[in-house]
VMD Tcl script that draws the C-alpha trace (Angstrom):
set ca {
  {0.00 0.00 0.00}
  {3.11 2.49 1.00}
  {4.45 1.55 -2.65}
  {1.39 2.38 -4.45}
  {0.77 5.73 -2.07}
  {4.32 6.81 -3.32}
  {4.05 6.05 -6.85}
  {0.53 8.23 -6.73}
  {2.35 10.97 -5.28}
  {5.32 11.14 -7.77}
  {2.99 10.93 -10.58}
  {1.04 14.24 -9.25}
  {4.52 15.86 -8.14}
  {5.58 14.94 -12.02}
  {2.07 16.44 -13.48}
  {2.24 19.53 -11.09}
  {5.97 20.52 -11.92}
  {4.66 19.90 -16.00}
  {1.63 22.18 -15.07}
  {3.71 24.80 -13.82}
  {5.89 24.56 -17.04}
  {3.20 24.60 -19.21}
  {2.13 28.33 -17.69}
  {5.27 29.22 -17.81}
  {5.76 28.90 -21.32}
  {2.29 30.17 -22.35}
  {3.05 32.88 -20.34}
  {5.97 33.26 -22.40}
  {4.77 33.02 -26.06}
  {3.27 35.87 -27.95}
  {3.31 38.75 -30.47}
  {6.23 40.34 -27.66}
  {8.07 37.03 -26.51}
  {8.98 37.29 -22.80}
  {12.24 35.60 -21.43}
  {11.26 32.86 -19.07}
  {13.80 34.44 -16.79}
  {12.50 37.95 -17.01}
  {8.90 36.40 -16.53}
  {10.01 34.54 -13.10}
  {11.54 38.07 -11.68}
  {8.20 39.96 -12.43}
  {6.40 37.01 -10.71}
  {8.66 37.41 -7.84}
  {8.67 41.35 -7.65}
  {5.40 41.35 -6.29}
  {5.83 39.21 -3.37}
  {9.01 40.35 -2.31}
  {8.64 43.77 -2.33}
  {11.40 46.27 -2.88}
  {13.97 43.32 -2.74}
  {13.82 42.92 -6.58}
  {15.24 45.52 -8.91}
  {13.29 46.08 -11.85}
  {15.00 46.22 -15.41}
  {12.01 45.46 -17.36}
  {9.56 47.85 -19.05}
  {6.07 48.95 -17.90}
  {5.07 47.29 -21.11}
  {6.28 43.88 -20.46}
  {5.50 44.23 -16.87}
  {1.46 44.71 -17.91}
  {1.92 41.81 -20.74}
  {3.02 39.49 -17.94}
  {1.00 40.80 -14.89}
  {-2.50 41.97 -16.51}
  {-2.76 40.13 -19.78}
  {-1.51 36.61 -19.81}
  {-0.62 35.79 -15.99}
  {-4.84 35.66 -15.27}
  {-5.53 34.41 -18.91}
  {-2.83 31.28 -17.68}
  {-4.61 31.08 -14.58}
  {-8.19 30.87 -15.69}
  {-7.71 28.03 -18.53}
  {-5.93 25.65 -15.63}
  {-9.29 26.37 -13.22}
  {-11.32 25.75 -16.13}
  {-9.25 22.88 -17.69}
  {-9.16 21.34 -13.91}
  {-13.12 21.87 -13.29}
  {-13.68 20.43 -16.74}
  {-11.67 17.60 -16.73}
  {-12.62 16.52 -13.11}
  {-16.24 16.95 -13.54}
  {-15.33 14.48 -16.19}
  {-13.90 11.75 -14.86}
  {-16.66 12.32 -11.78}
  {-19.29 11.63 -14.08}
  {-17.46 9.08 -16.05}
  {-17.11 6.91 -12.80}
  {-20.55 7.85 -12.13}
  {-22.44 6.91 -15.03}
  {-19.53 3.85 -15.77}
  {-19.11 4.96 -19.10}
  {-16.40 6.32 -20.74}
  {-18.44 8.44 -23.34}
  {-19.78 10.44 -20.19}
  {-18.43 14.17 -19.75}
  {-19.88 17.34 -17.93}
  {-22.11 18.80 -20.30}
  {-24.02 15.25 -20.81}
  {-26.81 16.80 -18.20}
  {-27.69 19.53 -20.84}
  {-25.39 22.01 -18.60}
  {-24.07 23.63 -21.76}
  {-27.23 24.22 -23.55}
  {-28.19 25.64 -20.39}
  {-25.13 27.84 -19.83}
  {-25.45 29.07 -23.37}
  {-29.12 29.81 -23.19}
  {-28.79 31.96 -20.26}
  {-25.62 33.70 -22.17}
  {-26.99 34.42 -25.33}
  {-29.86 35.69 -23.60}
  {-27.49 38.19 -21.69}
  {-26.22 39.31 -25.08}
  {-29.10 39.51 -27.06}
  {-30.82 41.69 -24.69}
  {-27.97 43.37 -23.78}
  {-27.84 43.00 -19.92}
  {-24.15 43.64 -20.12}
  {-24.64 47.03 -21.04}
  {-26.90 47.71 -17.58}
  {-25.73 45.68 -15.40}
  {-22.04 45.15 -15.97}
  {-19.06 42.59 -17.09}
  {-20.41 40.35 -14.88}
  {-23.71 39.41 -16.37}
  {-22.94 37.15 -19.17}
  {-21.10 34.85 -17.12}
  {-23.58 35.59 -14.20}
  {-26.90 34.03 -16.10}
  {-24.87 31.15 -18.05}
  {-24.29 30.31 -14.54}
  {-27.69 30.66 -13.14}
  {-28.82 28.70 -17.00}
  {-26.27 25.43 -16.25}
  {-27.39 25.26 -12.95}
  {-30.92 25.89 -13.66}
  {-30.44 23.27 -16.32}
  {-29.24 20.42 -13.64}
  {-32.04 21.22 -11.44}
  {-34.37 20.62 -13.78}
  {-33.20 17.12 -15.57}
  {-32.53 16.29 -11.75}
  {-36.28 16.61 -10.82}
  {-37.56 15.03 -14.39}
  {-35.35 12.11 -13.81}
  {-36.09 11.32 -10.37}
  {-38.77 8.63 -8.93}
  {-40.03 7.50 -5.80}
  {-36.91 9.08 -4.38}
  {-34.65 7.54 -6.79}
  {-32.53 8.96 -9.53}
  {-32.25 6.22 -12.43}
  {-28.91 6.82 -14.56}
  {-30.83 5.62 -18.03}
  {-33.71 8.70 -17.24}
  {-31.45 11.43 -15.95}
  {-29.14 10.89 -19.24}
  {-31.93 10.88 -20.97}
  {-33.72 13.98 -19.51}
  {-30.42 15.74 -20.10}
  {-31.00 14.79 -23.76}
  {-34.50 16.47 -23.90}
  {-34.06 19.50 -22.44}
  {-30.89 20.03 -24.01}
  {-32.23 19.60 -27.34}
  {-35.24 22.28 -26.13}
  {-32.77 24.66 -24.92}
  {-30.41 24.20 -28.08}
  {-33.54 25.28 -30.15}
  {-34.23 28.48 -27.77}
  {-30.30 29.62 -28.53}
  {-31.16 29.27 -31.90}
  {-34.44 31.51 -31.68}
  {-32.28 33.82 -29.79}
  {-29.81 33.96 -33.03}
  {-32.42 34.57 -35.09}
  {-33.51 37.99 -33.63}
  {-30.22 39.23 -32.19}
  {-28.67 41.78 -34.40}
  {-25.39 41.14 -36.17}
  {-23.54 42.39 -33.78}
  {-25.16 40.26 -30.82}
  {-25.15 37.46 -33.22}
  {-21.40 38.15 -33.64}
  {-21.14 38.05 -29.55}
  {-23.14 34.78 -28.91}
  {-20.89 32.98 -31.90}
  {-18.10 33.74 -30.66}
  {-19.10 32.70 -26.56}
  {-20.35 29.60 -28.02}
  {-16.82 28.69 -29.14}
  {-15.02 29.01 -25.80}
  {-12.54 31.81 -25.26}
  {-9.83 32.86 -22.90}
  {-9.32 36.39 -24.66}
  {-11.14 38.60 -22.27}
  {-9.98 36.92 -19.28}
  {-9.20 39.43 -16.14}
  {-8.51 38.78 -12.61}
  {-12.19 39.76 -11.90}
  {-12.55 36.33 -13.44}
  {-10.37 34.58 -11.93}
  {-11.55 35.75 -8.23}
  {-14.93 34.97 -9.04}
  {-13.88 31.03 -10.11}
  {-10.98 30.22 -8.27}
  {-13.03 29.20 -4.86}
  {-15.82 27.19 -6.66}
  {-14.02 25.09 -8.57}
  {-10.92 24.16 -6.04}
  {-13.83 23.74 -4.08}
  {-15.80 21.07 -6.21}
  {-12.26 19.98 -6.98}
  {-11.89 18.54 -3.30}
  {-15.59 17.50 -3.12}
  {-15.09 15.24 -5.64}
  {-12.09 13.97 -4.60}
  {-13.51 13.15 -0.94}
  {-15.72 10.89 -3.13}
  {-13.20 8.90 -5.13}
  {-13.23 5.88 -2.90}
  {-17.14 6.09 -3.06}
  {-16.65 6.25 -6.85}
  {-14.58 2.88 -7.32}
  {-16.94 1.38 -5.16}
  {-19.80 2.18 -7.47}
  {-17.88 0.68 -10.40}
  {-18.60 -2.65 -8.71}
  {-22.87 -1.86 -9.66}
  {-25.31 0.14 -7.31}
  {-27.09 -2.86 -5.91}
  {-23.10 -4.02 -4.55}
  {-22.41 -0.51 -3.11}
  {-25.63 -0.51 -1.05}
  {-24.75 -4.29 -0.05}
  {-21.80 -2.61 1.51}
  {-23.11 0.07 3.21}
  {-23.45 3.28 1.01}
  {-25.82 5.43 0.91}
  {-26.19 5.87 -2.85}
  {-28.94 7.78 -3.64}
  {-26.86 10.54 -1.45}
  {-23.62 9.98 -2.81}
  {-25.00 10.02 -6.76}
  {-26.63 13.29 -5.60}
  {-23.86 15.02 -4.13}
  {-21.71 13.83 -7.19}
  {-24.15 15.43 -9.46}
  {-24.52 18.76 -7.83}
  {-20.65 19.28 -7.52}
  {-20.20 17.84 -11.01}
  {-22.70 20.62 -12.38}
  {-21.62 23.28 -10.24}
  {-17.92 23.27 -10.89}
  {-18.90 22.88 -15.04}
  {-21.56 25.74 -14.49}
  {-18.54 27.93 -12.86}
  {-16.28 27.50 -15.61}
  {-18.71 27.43 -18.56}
  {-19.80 31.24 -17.01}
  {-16.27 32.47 -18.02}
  {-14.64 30.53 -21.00}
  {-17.71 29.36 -22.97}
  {-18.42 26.67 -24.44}
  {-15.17 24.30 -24.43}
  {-16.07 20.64 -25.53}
  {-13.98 17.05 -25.16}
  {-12.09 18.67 -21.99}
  {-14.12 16.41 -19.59}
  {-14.77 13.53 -22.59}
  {-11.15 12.91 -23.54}
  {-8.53 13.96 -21.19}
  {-10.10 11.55 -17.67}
  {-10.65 8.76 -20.81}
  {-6.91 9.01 -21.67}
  {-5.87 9.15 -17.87}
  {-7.21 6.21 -16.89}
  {-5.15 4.17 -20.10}
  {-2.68 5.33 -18.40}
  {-2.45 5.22 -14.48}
  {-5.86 3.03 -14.12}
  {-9.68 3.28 -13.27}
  {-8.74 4.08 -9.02}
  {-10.17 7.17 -8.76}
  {-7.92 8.20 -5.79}
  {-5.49 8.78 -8.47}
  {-7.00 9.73 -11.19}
  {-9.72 12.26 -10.03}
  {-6.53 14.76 -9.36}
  {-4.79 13.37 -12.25}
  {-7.52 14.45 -14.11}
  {-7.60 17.77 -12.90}
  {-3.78 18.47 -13.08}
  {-3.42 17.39 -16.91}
  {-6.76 18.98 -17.66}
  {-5.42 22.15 -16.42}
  {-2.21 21.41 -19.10}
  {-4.16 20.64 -21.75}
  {-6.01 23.75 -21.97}
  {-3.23 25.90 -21.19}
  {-1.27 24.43 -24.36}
  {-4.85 24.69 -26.45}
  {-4.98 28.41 -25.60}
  {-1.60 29.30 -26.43}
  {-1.81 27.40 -29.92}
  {-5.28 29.42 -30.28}
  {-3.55 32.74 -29.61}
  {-0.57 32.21 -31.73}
  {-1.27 29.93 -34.53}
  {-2.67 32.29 -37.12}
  {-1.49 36.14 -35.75}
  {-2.62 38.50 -35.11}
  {-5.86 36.56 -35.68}
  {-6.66 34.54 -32.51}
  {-8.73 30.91 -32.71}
  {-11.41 30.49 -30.27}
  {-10.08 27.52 -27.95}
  {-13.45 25.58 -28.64}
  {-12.33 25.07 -32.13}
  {-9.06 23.84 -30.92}
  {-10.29 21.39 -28.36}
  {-13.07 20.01 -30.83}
  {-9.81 19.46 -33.79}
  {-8.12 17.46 -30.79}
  {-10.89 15.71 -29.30}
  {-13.68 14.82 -32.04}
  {-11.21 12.19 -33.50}
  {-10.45 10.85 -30.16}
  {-14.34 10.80 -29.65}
  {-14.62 8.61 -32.80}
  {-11.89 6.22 -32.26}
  {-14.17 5.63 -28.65}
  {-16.66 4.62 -30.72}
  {-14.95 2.70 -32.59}
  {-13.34 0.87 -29.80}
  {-16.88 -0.15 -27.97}
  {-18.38 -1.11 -31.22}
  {-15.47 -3.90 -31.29}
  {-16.50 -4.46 -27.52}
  {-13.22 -3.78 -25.62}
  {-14.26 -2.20 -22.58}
  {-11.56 -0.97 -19.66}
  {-14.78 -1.53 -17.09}
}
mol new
graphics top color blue
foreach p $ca { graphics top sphere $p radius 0.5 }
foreach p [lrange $ca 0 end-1] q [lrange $ca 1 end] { graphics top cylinder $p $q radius 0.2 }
display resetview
């Protein structure tokens, strides 16, 4: 048990020290390319004070500190609330095709969005608004399929998926009304959202996130042992004690919250939660103990690098990181299919 403890913790030390690299060099890369030294000093100049001499520019200074520092910091919370909402509802649902928005949570995130825009809340009320109803739409969303779904107390997996379905499709169709009359310029707006973007990213955002999602980060990993039991069947996890209506519910709720967090800033950004827990758990296993965090760490990575490839790939022009994650992950998504219509299964 020591060994295996140990070899869990070097593989997160190993993933952590990557993670920090990985901000480092997006940090890095741009139109103005920042030494990685140069970057570490201006990081370090404002904890310590006086102690550190400046011999940078303003200019760079504001690059580092205002402009890509918060846009580094928001893709890892997203990329970790994504990817660990994932694998939560992966383990949940025992399927690997499961991922966060499989509840409807994006159509419901982008309904309450494009509403924002097409009405143009922003305008009255503030920054804060757009992200402020696509949360109050995800988690509206999850309320709702929660209460369709559930009987006699129960919450069958087969009838929530497939509530999620329905009113996903219904709210799809409302965004699409909502297109229809917007002007071009709110049509503009709502594309663009829809795709997932880090460009606009502030430290206003990244206040308003970063206690949610840690938080649903370590409420889902309080649950991993509760997760491998349930990989063993429902009716075997009650035989042992759990409670699983509770534990399915509480699964759910932190699931959809920490998606509905970081759908309210970045948009729509798909395959996050579908492919990167799927390709985690190839490689360390199915213990969730180990890969819940896992997940979360290399999620964190993987968006980092997407945004930095959507930023610098065709300048000055910048990709959305939706369209990024989609080129990455819809061809992983179809060799999964592939793979269970042969019938090899990793349950």
């Amino acid at each position: 048990m020591q060994l295996k403890q140990k070899r869990h913790a070097i593989i997160l030390i190993i993933l952590f020290a990557a993670l920090v690299a990985a901000c480092l060099i997006t940090i890095m890369i741009g139109p103005v390319f920042i030494h990685p030294l140069l970057v570490v000093k201006i990081g370090l100049s404002k904890f310590s004070g006086s102690l550190i001499q400046p011999d940078w520019s303003s200019i760079q200074e504001t690059i580092v500190v205002d402009i890509r520092t918060p846009r580094v910091i928001l893709a890892v919370l997203v990329g970790m609330g994504l990817a660990i909402a994932g694998a939560a509802m992966q383990g949940l649902f025992r399927n690997p095709m499961a991922e966060p928005y499989v509840l409807g949570m994006s159509s419901g995130a982008a309904c309450g969005a494009a509403l924002a825009i097409v009405l143009g809340v922003g305008k009255i009320f503030g920054s804060l608004s757009i992200p402020g109803l696509a949360f109050i739409g995800a988690t509206t969303t999850i309320f709702v399929v929660y209460n369709i779904a559930r009987t006699e107390g129960r919450v069958p997996i087969e009838t929530l998926l497939l509530a999620g379905i329905a009113v996903g499709f219904f709210l799809h169709a409302v965004v699409s009304f909502l297109k229809i009359i917007a002007s071009h310029e709110a049509l503009r707006d709502v594309v663009l959202w829809l795709m997932g973007s880090f460009a606009l990213a502030t430290w206003g955002d990244v206040k308003m996130v970063i206690a949610p999602i840690l938080l649903g980060v370590g409420l889902l990993y309080l649950f991993s042992r509760e997760l491998n039991v349930l990989q063993f069947g429902e009716e075997t996890a009650m035989h042992l004690g759990m409670e699983v209506e509770t534990v399915k519910r509480i699964l759910l709720v932190a699931s959809a919250l920490v998606t509905a967090v970081a759908v309210s800033v970045s948009g729509i950004i798909g395959f996050v939660g579908l492919v990167i827990p799927h390709v985690v758990r190839l490689i360390i296993g199915p213990d969730h103990r180990i890969l819940l965090p896992a997940s979360a760490l290399c999620g964190g990575i993987f968006l980092v690098l997407c945004d930095v490839l959507a930023r610098t790939v065709v300048q000055p022009t910048e990709i959305p990181i939706g369209i990024i994650t989609a080129a990455i992950g819809a061809p992983y998504f179809v060799y999964l299919l592939r793979r269970r219509k042969k019938a090899i299964s990793w349950w």
